[in-house]
mmCIF file of the N, C-alpha and C atoms, coordinates in Angstrom:
data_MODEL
# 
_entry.id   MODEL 
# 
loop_
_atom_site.group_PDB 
_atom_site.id 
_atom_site.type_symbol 
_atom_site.label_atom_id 
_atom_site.label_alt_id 
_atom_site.label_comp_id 
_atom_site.label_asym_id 
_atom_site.label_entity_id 
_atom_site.label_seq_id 
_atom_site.pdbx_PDB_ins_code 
_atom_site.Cartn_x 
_atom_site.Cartn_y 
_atom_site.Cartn_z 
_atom_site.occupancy 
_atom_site.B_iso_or_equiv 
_atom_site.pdbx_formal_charge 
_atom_site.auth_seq_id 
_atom_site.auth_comp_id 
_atom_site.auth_asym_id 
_atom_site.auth_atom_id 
_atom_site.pdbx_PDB_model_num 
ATOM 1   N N  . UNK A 1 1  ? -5.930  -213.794 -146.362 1.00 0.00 ? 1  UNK A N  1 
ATOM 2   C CA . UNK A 1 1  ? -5.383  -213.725 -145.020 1.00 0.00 ? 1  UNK A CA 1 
ATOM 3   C C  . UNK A 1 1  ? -3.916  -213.281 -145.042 1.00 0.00 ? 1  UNK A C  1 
ATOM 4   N N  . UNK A 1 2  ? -3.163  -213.564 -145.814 1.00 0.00 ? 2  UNK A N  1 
ATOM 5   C CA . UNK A 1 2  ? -1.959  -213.763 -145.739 1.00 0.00 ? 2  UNK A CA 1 
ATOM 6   C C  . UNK A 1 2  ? -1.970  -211.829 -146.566 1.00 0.00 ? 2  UNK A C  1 
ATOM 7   N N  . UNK A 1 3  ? -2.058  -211.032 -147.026 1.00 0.00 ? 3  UNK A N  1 
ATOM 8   C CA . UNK A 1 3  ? -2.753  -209.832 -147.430 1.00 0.00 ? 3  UNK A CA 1 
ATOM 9   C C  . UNK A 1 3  ? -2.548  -209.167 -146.419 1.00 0.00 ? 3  UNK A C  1 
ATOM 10  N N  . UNK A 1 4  ? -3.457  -209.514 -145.426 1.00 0.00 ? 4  UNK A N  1 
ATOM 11  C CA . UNK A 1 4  ? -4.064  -208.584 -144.049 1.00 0.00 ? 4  UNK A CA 1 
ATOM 12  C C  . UNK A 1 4  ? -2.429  -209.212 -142.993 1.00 0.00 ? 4  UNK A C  1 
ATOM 13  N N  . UNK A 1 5  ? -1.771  -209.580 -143.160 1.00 0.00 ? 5  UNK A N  1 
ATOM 14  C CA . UNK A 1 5  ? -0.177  -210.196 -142.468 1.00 0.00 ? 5  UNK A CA 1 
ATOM 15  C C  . UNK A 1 5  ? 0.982   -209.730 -142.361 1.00 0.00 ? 5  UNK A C  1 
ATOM 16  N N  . UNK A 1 6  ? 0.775   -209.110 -143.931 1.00 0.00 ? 6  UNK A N  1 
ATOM 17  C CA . UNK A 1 6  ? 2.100   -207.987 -144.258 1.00 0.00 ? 6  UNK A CA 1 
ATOM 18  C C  . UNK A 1 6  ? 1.903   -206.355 -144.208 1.00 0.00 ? 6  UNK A C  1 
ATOM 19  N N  . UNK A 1 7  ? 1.275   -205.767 -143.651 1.00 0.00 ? 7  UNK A N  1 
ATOM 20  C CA . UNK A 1 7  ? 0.807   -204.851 -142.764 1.00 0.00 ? 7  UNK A CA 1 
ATOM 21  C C  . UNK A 1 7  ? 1.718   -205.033 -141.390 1.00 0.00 ? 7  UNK A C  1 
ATOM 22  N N  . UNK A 1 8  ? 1.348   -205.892 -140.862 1.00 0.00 ? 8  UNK A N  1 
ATOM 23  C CA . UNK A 1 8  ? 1.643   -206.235 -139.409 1.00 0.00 ? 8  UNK A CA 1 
ATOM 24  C C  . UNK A 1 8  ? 3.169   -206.470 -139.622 1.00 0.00 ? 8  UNK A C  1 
ATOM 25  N N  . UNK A 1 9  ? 3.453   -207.599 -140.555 1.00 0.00 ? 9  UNK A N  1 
ATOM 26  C CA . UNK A 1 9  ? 5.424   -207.470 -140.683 1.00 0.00 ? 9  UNK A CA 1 
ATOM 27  C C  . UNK A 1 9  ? 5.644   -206.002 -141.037 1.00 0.00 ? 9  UNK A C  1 
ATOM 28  N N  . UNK A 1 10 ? 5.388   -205.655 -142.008 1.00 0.00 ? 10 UNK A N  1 
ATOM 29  C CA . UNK A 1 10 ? 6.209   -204.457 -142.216 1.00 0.00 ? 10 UNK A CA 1 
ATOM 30  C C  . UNK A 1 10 ? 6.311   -203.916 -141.035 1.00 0.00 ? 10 UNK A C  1 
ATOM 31  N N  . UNK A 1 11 ? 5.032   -203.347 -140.725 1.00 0.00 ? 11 UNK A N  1 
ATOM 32  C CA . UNK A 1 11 ? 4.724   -202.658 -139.639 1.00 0.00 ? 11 UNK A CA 1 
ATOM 33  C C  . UNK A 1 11 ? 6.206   -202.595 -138.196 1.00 0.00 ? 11 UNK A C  1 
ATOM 34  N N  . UNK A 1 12 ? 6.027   -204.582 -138.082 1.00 0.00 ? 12 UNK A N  1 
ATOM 35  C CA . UNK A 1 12 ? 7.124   -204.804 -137.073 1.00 0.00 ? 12 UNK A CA 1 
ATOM 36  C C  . UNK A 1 12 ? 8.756   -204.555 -137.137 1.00 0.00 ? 12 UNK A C  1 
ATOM 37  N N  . UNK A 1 13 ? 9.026   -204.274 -138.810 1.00 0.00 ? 13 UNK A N  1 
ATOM 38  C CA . UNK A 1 13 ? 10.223  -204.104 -139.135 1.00 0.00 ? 13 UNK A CA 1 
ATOM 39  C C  . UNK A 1 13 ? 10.617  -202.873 -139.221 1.00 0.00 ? 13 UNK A C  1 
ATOM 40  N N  . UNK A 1 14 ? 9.956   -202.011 -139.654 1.00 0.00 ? 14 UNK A N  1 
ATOM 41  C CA . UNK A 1 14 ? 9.796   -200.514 -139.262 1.00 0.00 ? 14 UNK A CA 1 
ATOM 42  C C  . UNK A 1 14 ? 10.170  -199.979 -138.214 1.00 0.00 ? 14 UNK A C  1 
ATOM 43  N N  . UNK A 1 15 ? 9.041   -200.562 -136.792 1.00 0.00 ? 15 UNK A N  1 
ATOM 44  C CA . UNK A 1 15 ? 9.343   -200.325 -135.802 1.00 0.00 ? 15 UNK A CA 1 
ATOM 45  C C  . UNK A 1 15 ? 11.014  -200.644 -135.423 1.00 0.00 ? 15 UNK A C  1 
ATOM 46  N N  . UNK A 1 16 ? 10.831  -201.883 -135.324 1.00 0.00 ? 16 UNK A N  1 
ATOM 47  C CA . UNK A 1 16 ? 12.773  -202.337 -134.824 1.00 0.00 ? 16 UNK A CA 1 
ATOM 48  C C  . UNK A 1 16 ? 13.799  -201.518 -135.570 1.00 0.00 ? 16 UNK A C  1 
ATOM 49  N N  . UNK A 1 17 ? 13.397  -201.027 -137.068 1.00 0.00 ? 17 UNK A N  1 
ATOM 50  C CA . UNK A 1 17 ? 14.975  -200.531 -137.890 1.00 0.00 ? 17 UNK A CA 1 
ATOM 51  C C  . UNK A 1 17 ? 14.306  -199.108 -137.259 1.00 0.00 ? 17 UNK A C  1 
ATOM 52  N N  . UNK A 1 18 ? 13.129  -198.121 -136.866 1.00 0.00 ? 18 UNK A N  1 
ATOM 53  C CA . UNK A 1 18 ? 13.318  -197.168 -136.030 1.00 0.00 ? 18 UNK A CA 1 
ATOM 54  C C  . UNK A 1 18 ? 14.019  -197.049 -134.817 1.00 0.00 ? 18 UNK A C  1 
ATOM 55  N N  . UNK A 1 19 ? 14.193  -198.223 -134.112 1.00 0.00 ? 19 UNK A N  1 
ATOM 56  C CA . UNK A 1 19 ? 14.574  -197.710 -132.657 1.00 0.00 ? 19 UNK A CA 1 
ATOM 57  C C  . UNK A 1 19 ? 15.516  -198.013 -133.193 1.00 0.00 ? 19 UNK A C  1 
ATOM 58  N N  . UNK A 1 20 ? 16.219  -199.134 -133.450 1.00 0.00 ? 20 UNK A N  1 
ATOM 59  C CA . UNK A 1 20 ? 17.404  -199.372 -134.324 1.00 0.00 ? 20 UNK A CA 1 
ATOM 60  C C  . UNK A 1 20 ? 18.343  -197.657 -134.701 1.00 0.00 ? 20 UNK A C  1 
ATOM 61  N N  . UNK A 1 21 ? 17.912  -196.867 -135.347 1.00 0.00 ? 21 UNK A N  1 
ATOM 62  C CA . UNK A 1 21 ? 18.068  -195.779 -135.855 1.00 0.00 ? 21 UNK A CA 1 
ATOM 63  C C  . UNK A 1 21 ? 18.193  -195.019 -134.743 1.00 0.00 ? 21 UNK A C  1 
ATOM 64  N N  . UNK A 1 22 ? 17.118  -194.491 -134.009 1.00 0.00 ? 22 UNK A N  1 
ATOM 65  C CA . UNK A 1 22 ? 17.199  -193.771 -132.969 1.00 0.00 ? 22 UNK A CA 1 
ATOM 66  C C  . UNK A 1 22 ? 17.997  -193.721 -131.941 1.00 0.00 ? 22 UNK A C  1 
ATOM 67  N N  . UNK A 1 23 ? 18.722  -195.115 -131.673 1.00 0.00 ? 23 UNK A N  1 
ATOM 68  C CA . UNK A 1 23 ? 20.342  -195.370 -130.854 1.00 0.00 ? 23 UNK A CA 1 
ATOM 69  C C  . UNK A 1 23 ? 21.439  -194.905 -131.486 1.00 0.00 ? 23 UNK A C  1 
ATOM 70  N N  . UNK A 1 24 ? 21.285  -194.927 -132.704 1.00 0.00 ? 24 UNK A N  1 
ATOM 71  C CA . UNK A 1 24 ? 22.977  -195.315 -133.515 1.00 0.00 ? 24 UNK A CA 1 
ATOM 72  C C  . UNK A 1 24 ? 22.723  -193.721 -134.552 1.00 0.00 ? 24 UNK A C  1 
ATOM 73  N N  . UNK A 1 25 ? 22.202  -193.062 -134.718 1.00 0.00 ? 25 UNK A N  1 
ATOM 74  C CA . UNK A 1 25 ? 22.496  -191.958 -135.262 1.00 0.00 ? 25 UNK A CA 1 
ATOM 75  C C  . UNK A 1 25 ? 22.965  -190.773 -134.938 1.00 0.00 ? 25 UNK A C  1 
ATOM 76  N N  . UNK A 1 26 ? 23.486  -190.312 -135.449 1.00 0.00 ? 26 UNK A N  1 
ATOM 77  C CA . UNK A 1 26 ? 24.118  -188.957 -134.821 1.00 0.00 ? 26 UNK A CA 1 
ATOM 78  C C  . UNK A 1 26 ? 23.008  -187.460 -135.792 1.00 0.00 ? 26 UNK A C  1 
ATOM 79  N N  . UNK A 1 27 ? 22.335  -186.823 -134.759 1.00 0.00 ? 27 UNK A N  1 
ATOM 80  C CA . UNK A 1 27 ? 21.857  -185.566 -135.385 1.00 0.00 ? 27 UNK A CA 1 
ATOM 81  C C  . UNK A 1 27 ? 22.394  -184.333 -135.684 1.00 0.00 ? 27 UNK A C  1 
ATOM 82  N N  . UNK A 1 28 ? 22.573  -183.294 -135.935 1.00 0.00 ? 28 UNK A N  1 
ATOM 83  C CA . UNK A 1 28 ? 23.371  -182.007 -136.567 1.00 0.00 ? 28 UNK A CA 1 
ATOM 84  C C  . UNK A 1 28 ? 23.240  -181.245 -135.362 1.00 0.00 ? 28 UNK A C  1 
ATOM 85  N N  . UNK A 1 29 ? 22.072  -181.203 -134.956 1.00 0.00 ? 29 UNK A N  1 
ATOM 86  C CA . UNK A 1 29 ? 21.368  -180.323 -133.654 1.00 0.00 ? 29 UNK A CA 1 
ATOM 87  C C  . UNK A 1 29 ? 21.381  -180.924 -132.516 1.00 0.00 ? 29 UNK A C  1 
ATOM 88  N N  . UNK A 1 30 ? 21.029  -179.995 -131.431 1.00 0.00 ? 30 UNK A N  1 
ATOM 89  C CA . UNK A 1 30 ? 20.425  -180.861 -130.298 1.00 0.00 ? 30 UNK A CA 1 
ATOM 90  C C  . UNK A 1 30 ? 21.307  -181.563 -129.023 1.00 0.00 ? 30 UNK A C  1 
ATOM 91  N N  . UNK A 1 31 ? 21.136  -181.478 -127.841 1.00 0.00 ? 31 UNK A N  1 
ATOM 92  C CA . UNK A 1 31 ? 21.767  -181.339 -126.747 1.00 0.00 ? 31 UNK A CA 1 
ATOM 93  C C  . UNK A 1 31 ? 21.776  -183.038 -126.269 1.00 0.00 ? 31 UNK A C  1 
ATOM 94  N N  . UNK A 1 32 ? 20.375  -183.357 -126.214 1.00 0.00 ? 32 UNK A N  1 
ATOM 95  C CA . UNK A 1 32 ? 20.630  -185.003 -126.241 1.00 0.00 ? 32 UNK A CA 1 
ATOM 96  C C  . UNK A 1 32 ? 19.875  -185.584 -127.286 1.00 0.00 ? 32 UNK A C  1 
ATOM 97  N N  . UNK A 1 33 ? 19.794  -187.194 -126.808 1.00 0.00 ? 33 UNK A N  1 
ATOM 98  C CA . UNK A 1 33 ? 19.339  -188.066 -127.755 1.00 0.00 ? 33 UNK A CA 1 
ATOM 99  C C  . UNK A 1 33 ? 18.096  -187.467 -128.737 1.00 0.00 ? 33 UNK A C  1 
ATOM 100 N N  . UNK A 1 34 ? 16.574  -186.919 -127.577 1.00 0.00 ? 34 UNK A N  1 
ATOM 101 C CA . UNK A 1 34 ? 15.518  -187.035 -128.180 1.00 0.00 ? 34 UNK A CA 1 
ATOM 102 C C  . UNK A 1 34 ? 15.381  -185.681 -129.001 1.00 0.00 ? 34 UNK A C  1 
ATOM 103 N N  . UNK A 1 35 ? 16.085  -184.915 -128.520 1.00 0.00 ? 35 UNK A N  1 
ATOM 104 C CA . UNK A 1 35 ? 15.908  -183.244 -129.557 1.00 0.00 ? 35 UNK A CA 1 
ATOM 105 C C  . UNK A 1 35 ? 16.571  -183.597 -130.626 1.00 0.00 ? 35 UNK A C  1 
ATOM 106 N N  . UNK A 1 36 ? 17.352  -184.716 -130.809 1.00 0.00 ? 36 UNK A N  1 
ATOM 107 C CA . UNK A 1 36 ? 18.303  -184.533 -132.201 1.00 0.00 ? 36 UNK A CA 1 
ATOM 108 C C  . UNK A 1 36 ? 17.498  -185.349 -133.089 1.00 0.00 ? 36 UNK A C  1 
ATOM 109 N N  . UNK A 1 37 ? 16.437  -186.554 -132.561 1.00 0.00 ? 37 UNK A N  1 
ATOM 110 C CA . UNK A 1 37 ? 15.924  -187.151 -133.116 1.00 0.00 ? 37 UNK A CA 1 
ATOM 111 C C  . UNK A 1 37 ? 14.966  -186.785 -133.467 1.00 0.00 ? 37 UNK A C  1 
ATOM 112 N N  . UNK A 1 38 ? 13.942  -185.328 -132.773 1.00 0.00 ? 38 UNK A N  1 
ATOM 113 C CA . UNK A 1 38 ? 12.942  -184.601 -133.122 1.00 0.00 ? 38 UNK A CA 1 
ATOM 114 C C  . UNK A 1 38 ? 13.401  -184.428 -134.436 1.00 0.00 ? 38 UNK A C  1 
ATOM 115 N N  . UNK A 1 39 ? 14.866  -183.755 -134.371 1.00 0.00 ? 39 UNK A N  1 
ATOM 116 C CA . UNK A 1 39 ? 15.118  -182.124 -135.319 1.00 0.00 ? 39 UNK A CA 1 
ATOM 117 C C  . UNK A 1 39 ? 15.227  -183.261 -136.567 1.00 0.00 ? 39 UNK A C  1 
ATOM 118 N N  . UNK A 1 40 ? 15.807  -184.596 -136.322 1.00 0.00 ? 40 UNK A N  1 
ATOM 119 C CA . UNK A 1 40 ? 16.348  -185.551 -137.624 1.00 0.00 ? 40 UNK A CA 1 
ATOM 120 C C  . UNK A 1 40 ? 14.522  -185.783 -138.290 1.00 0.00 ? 40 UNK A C  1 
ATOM 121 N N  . UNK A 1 41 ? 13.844  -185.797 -137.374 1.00 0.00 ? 41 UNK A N  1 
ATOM 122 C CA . UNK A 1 41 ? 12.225  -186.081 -138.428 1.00 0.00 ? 41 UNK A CA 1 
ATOM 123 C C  . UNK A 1 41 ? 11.720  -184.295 -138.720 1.00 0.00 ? 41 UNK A C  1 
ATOM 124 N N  . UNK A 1 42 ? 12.206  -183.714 -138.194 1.00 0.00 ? 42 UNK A N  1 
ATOM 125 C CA . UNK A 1 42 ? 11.324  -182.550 -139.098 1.00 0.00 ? 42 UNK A CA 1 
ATOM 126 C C  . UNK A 1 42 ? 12.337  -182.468 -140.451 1.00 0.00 ? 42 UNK A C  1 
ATOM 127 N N  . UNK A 1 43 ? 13.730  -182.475 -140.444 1.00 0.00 ? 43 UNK A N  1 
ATOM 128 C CA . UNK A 1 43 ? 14.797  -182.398 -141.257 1.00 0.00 ? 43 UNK A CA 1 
ATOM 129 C C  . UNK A 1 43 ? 14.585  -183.491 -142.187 1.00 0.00 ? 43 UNK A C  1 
ATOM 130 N N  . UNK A 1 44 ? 14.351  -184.693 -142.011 1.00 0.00 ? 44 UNK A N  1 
ATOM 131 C CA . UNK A 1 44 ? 14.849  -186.093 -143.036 1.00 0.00 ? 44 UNK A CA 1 
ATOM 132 C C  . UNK A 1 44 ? 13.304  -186.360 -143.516 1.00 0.00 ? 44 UNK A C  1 
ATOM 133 N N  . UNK A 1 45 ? 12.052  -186.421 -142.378 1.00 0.00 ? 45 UNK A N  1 
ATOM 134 C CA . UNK A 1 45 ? 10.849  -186.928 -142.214 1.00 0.00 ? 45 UNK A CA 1 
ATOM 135 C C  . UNK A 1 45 ? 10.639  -188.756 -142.055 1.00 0.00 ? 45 UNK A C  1 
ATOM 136 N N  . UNK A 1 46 ? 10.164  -189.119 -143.328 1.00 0.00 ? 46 UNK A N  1 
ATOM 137 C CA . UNK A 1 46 ? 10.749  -190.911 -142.733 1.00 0.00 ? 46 UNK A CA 1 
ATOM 138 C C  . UNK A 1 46 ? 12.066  -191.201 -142.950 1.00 0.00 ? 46 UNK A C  1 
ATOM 139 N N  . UNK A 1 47 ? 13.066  -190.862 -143.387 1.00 0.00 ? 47 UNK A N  1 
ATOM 140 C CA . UNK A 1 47 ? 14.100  -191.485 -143.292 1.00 0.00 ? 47 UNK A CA 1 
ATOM 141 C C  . UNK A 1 47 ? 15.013  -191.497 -141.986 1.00 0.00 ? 47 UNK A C  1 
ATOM 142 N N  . UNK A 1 48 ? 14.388  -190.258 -140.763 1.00 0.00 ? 48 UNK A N  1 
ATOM 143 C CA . UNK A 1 48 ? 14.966  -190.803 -140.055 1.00 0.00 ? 48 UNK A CA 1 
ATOM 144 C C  . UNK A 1 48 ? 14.709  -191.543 -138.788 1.00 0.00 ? 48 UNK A C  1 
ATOM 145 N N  . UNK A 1 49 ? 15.254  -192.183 -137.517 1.00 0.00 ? 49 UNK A N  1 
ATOM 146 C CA . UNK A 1 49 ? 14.907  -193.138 -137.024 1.00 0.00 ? 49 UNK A CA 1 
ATOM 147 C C  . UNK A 1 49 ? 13.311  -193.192 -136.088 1.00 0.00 ? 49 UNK A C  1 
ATOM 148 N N  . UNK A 1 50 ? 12.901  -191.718 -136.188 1.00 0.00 ? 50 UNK A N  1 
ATOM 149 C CA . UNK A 1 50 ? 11.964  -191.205 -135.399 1.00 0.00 ? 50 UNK A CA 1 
ATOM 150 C C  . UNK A 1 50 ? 10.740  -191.604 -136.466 1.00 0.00 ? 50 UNK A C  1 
ATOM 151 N N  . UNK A 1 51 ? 10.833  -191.131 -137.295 1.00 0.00 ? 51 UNK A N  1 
ATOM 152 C CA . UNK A 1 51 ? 9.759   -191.303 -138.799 1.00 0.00 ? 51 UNK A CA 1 
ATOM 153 C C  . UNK A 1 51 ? 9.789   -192.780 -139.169 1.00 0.00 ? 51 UNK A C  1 
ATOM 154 N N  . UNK A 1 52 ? 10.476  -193.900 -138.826 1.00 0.00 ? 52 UNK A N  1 
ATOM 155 C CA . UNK A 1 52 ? 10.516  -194.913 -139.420 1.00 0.00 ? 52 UNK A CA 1 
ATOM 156 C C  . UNK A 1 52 ? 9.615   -195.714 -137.788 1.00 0.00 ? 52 UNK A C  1 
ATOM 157 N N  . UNK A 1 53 ? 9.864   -195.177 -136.770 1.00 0.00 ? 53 UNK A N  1 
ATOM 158 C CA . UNK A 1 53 ? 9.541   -196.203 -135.696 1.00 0.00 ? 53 UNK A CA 1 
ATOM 159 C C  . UNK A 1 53 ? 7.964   -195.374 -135.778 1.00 0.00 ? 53 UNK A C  1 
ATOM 160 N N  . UNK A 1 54 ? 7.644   -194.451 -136.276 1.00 0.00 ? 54 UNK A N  1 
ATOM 161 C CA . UNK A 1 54 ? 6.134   -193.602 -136.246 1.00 0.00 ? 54 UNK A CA 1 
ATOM 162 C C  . UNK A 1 54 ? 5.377   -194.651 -137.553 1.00 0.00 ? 54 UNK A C  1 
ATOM 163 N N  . UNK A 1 55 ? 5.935   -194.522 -138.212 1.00 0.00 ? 55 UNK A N  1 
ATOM 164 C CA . UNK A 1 55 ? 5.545   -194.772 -139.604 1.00 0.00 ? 55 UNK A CA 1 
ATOM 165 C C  . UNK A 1 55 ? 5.281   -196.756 -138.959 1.00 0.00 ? 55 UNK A C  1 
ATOM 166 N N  . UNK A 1 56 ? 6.108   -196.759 -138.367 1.00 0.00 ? 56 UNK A N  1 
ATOM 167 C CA . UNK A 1 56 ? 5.669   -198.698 -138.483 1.00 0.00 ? 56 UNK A CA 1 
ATOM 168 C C  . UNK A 1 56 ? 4.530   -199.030 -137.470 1.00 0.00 ? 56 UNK A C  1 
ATOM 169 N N  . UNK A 1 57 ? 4.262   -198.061 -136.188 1.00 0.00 ? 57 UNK A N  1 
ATOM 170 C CA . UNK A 1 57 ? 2.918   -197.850 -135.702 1.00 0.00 ? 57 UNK A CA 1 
ATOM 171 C C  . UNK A 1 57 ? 2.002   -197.503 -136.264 1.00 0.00 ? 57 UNK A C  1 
ATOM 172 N N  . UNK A 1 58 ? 1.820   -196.792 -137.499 1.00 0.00 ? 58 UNK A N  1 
ATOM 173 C CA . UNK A 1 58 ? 0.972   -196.051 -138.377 1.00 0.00 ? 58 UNK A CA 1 
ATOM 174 C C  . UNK A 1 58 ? 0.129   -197.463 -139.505 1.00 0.00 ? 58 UNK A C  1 
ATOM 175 N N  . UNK A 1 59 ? 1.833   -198.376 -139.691 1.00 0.00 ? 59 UNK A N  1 
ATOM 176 C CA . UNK A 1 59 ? 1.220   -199.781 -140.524 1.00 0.00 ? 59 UNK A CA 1 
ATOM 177 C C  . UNK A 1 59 ? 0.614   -200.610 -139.759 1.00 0.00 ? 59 UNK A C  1 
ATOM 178 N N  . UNK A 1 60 ? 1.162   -200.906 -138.293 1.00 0.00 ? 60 UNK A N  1 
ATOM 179 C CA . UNK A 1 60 ? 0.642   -201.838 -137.574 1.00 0.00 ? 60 UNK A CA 1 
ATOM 180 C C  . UNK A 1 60 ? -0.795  -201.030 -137.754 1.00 0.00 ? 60 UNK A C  1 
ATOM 181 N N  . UNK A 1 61 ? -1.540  -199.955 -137.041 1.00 0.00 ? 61 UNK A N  1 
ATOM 182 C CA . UNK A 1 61 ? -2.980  -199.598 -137.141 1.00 0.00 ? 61 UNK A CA 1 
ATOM 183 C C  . UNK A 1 61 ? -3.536  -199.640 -138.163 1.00 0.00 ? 61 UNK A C  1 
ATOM 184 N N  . UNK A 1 62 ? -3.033  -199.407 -139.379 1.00 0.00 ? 62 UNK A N  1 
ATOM 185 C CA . UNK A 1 62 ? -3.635  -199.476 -140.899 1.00 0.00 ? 62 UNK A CA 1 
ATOM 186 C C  . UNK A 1 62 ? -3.885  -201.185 -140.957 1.00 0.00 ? 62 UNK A C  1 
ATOM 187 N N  . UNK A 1 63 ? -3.028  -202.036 -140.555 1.00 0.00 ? 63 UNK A N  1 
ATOM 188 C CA . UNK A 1 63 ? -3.195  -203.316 -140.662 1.00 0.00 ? 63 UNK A CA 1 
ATOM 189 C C  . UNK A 1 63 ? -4.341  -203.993 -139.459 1.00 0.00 ? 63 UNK A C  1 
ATOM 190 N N  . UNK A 1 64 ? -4.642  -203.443 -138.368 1.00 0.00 ? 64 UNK A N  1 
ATOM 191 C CA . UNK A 1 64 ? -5.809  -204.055 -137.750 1.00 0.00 ? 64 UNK A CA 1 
ATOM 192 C C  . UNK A 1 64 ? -6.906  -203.573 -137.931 1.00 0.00 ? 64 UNK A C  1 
ATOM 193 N N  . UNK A 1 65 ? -7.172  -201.892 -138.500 1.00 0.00 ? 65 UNK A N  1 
ATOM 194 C CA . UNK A 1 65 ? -8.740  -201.466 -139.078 1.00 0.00 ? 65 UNK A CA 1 
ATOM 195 C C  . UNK A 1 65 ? -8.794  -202.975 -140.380 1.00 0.00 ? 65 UNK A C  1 
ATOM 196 N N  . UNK A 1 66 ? -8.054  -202.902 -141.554 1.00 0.00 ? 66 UNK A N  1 
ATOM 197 C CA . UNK A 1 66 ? -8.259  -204.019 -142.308 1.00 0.00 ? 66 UNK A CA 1 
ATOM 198 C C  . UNK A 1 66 ? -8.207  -205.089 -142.228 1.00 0.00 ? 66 UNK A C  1 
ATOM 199 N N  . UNK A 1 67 ? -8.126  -205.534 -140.822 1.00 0.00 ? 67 UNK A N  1 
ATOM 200 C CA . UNK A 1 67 ? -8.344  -206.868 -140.618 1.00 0.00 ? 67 UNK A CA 1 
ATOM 201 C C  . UNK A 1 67 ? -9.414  -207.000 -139.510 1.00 0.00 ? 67 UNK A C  1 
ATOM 202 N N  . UNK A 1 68 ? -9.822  -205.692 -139.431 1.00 0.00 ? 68 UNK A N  1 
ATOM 203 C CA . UNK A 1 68 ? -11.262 -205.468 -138.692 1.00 0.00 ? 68 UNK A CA 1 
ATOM 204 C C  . UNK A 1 68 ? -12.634 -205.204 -139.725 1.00 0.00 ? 68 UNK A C  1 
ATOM 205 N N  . UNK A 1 69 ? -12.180 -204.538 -140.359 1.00 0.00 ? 69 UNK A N  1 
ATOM 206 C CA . UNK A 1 69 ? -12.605 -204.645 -141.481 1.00 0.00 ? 69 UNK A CA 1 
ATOM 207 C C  . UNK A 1 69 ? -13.533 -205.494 -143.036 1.00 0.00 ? 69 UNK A C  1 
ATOM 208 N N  . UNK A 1 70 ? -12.184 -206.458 -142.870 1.00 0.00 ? 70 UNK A N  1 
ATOM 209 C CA . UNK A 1 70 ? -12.842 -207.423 -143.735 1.00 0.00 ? 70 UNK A CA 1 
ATOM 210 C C  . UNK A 1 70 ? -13.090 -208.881 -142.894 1.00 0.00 ? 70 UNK A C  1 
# 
């Protein structure tokens, strides 16, 4: 049980240090917030705040098929 749990944390910490990211970064490109944060995930991919808040939705779903699962 505790297995199928840390899916879901990560998942939730991901999310928060994405949006987290997506306020407080500054991009190279881009006129406002969300084009700079596009251009920062095609440019960085997960490292930046767009790829990290994608990526922790991606664990949260990986974590409820396997806990649908088993």
């Amino acid at each position: 049980m505790v297995m199928i749990l840390i899916p879901f944390i990560f998942g939730l910490v991901l999310v928060v240090w994405g949006i987290y990211r997506m306020r407080t970064e500054d991009g190279l490109f881009g006129k406002n917030r969300k084009s700079k944060n596009i251009f920062n995930l095609l440019l960085m991919g997960e490292a930046s705040g767009l790829g990290q808040f994608s990526g922790g939705i991606l664990f949260i779903i990986i974590g409820i098929v396997a806990f649908i699962v088993k």
